[in-house]
MIDOSE-1310 file (N, C-alpha, C; in nm, 2 decimals, decimal comma, always signed):
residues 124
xxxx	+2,78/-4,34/+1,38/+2,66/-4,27/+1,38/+2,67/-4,16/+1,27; +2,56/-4,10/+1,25/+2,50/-4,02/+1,11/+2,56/-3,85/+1,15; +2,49/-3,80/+1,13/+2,47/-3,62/+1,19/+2,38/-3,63/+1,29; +2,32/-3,68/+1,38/+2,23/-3,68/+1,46/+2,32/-3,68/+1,59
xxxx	+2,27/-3,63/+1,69/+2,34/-3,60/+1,81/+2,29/-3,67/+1,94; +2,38/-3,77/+2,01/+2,27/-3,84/+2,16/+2,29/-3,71/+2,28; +2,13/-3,65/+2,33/+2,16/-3,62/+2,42/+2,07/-3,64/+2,51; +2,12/-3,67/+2,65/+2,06/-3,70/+2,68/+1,95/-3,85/+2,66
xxxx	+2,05/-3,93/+2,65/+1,98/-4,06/+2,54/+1,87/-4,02/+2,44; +1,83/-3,91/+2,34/+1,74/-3,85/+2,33/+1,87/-3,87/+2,18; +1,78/-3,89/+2,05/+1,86/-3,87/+1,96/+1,80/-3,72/+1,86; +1,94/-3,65/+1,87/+1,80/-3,50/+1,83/+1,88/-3,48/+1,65
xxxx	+1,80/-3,48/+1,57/+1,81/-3,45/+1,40/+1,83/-3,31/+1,42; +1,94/-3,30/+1,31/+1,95/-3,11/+1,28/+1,83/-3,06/+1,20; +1,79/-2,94/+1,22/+1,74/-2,91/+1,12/+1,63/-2,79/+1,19; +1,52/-2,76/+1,14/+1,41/-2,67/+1,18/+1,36/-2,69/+1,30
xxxx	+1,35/-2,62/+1,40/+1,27/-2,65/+1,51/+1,17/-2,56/+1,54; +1,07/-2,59/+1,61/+0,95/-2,51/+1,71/+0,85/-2,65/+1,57; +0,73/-2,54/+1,58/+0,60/-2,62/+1,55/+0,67/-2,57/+1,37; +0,57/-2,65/+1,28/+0,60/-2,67/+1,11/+0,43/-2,56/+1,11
xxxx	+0,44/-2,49/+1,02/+0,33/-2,45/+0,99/+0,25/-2,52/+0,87; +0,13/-2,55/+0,95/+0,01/-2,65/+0,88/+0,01/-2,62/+0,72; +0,00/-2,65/+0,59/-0,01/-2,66/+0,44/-0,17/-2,56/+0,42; -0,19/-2,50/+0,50/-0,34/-2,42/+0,43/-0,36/-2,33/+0,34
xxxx	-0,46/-2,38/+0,27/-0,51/-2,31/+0,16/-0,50/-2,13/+0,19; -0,44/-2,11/+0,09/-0,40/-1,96/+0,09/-0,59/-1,89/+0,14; -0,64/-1,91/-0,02/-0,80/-1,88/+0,02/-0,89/-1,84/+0,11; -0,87/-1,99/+0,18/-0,97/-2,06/+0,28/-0,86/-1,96/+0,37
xxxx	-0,74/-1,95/+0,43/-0,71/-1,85/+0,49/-0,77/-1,74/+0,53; -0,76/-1,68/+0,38/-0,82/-1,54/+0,37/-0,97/-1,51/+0,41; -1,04/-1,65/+0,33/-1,17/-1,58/+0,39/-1,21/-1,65/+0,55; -1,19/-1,69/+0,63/-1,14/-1,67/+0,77/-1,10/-1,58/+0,82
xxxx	-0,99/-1,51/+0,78/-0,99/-1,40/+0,79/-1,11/-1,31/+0,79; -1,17/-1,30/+0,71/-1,29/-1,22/+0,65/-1,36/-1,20/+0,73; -1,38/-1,35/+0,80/-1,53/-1,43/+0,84/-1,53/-1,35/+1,00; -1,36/-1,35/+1,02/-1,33/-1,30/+1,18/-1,36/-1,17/+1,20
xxxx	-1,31/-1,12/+1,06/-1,35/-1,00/+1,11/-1,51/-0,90/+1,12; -1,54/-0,98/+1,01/-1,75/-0,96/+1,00/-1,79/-1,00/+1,16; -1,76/-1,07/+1,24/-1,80/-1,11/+1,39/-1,73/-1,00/+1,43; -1,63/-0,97/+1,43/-1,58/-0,87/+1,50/-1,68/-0,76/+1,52
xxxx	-1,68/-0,70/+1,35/-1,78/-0,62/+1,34/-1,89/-0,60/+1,42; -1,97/-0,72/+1,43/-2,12/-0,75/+1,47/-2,12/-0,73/+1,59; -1,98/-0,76/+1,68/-1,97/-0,73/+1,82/-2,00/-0,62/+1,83; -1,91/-0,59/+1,75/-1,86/-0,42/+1,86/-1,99/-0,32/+1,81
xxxx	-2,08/-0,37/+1,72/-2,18/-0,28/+1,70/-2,30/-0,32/+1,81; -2,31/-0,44/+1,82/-2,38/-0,46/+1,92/-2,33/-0,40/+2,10; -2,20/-0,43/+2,12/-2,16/-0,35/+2,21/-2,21/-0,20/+2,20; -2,17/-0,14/+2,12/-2,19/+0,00/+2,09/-2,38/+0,05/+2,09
xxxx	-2,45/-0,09/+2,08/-2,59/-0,01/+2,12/-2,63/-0,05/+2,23; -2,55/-0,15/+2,31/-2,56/-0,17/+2,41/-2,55/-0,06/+2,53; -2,43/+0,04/+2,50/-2,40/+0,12/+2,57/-2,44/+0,23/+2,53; -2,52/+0,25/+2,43/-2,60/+0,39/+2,43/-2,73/+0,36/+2,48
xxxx	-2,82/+0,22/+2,47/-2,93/+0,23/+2,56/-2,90/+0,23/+2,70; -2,78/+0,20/+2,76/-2,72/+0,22/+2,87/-2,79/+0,36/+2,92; -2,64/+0,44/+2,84/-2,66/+0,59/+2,84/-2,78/+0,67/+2,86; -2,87/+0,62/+2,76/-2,98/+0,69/+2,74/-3,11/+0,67/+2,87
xxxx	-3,08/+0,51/+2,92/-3,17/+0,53/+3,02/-3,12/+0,57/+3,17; -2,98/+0,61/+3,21/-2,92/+0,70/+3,29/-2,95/+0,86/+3,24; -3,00/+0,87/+3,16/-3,02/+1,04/+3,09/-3,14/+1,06/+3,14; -3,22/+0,92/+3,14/-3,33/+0,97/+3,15/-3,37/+0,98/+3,32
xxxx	-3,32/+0,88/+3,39/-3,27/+0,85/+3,53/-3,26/+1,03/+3,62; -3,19/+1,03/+3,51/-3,10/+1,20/+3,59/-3,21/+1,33/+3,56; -3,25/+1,28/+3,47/-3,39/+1,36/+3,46/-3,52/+1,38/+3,53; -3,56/+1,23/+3,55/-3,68/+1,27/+3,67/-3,61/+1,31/+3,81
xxxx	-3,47/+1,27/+3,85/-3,44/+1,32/+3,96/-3,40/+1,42/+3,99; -3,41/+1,51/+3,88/-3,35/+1,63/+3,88/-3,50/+1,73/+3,88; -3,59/+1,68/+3,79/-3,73/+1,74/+3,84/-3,78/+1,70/+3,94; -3,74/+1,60/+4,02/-3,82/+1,58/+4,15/-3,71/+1,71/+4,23
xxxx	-3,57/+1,66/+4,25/-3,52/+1,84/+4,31/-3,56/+1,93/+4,30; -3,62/+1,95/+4,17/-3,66/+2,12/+4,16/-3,79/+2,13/+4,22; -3,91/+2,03/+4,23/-3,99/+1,99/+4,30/-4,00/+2,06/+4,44; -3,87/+1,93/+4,50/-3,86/+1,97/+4,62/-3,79/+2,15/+4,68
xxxx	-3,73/+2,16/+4,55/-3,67/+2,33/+4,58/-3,79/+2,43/+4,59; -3,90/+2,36/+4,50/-4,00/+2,46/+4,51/-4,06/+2,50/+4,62; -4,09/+2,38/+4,62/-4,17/+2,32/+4,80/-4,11/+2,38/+4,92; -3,97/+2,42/+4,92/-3,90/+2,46/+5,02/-3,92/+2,64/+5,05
xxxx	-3,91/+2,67/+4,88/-3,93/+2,80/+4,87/-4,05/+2,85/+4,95; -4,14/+2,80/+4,85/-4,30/+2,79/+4,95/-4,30/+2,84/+5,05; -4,24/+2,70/+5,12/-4,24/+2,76/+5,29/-4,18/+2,85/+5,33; -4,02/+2,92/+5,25/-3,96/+2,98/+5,30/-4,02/+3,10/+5,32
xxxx	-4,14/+3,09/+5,21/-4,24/+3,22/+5,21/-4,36/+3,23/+5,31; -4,40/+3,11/+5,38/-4,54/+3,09/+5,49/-4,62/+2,98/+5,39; -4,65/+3,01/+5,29/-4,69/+2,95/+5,20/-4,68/+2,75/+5,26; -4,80/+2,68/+5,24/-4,79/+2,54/+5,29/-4,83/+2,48/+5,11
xxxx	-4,74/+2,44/+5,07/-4,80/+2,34/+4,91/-4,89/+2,26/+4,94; -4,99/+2,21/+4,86/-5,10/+2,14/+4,85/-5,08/+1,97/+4,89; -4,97/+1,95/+4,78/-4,89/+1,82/+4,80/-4,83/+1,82/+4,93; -4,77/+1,89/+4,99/-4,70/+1,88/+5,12/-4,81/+1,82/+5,24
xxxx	-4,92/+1,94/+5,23/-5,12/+1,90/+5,30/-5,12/+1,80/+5,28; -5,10/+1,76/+5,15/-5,22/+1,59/+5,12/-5,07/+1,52/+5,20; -4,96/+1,51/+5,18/-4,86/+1,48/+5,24/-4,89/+1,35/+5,40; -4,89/+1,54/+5,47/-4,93/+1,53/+5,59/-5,05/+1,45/+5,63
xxxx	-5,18/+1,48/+5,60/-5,29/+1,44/+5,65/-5,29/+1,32/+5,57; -5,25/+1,24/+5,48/-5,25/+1,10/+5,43/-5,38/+1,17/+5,36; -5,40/+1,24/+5,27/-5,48/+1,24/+5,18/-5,42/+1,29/+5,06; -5,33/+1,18/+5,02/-5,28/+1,16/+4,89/-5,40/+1,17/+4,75
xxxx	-5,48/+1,09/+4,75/-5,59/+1,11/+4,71/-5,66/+1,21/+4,60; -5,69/+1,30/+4,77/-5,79/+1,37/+4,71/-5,69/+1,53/+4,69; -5,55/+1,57/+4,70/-5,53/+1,66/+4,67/-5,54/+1,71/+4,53; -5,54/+1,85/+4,52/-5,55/+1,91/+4,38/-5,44/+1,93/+4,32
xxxx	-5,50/+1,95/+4,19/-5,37/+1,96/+4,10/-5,33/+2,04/+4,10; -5,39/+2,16/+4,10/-5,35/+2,32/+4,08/-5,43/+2,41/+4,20; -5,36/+2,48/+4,24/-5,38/+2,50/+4,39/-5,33/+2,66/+4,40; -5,36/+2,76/+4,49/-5,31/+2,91/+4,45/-5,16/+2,89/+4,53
xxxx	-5,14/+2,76/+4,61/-4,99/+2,78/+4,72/-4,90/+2,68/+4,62; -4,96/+2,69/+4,48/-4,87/+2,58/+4,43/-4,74/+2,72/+4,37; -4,63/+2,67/+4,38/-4,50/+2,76/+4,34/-4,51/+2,71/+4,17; -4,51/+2,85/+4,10/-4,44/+2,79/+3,99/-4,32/+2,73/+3,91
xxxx	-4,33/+2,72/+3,81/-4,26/+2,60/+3,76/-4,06/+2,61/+3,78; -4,08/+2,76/+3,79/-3,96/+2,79/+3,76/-3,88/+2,87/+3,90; -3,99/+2,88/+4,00/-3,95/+2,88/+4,17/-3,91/+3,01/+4,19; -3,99/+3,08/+4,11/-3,96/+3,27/+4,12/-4,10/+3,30/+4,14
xxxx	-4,10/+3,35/+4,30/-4,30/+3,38/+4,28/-4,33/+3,55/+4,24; -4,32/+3,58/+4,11/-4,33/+3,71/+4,08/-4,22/+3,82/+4,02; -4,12/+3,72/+4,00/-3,98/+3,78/+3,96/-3,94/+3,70/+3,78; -3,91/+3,77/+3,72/-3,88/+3,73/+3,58/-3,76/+3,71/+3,59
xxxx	-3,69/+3,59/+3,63/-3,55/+3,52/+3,64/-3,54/+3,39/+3,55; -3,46/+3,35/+3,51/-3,43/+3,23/+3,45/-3,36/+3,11/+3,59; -3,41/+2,98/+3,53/-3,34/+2,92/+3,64/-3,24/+2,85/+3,63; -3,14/+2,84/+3,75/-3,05/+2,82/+3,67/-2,98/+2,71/+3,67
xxxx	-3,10/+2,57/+3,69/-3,07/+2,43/+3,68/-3,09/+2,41/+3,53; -3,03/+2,31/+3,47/-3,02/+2,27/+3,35/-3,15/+2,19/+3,32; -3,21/+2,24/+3,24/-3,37/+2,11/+3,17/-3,30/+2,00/+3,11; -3,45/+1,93/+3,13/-3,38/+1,81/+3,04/-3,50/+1,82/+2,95
């Protein structure tokens, strides 16, 4: 026999083992390379507007619910005063409708009736 080894009835040649790397064009390499990374690119920018319209429509989410709170804080104040809100009336008697918009038991905006305070929930 030669330099080749039986093992295992299996005749095994010296020399390089694992996989041979394929003869490819240096080039054609490189711009694959390129090509991978321009997709990369495109992802992650699309990702990245994906998650700011995310963002933005939880910003805005946290916003009406945060004016509907202050809403309701007003509403509470109201009462805490005797005062019944207009919206609370139409509420009650199912006359959604026809209540007004502006009313003398409406609390204003900022839920101080008569006091020059700032408030001290965050606007949006």
């Amino acid at each position: 026999m030669d330099d080749s080894k039986m093992v295992a009835g299996k005749v095994k040649k010296p020399g390089k083992r694992g996989r041979k790397p394929a003869k490819i064009d240096l080039k054609a390499k490189l711009e694959r390379s390129r090509q991978s990374a321009r997709e990369c690119r495109a992802r992650k920018k699309l990702r990245y507007q994906y998650l700011e319209e995310l963002v933005s429509s939880k910003e805005r989410a946290i916003c009406a619910l945060r004016e509907e709170l202050d809403m309701y804080k007003q509403w509470c104040l109201a009462m805490d005063q005797g005062k019944i809100p207009s919206e609370i009336k139409a509420l009650l008697t199912g006359d959604e409708q026809k209540a007004p918009q502006s009313s003398s038991n409406k609390v204003p905006k900022n839920g101080k009736f008569g006091s020059s305070g700032n408030s001290q929930s965050k606007t949006c």
